[in-house]
LOZA-351296 format. One line per field, with one value per residue (C-alpha): residue number from 1; x, y, z. Coordinates in steps of 0.1 Angstrom, whole numbers, plus 5000, padded with zeros to 4 digits. Layout:
N
num	c(NUM/...)
east	c(X/...)
north	c(Y/...)
up	c(Z/...)
//
This chain:
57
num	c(1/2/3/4/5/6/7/8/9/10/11/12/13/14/15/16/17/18/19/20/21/22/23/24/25/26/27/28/29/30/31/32/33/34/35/36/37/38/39/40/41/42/43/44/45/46/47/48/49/50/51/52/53/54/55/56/57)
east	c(1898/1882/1850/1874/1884/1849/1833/1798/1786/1754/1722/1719/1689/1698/1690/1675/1637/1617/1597/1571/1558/1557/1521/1529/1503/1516/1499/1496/1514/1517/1548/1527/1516/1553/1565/1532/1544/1579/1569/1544/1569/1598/1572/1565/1601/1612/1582/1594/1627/1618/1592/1615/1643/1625/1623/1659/1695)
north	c(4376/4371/4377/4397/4422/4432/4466/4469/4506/4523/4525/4555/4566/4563/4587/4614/4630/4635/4665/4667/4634/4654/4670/4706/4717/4755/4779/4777/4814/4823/4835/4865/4873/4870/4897/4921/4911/4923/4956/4963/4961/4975/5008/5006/5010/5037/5055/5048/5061/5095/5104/5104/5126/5162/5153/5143/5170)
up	c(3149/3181/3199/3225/3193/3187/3199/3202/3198/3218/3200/3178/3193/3229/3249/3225/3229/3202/3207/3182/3196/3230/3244/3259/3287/3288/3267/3226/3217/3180/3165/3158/3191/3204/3179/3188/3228/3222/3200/3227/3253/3241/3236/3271/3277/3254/3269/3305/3295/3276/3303/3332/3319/3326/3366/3371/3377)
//
């Protein structure tokens, strides 16, 4: 077999990010908080949408 025969193949690793190595500089949010976010908005909304029925024909 020759040397022209043989295929090398790319790194495994090539080109992939690891992200728990990775600092983030946005803002630390809780899983918690996200859920109490969503709740509190989706609230807001229902309320938005009930209270604006009686003006409308």
């Amino acid at each position: 077999m020759s040397k022209k025969d043989k295929y090398s193949l790319p790194a495994s690793g090539a080109g992939l990010v690891r992200y728990f190595d990775e600092e983030s500089t946005g803002p630390k949010v809780s899983p918690e908080q996200i859920v109490a976010i969503t709740i509190i908005l989706a609230i807001i909304c229902m309320a938005l949408k009930f209270s604006n029925t009686t003006g409308s024909s």
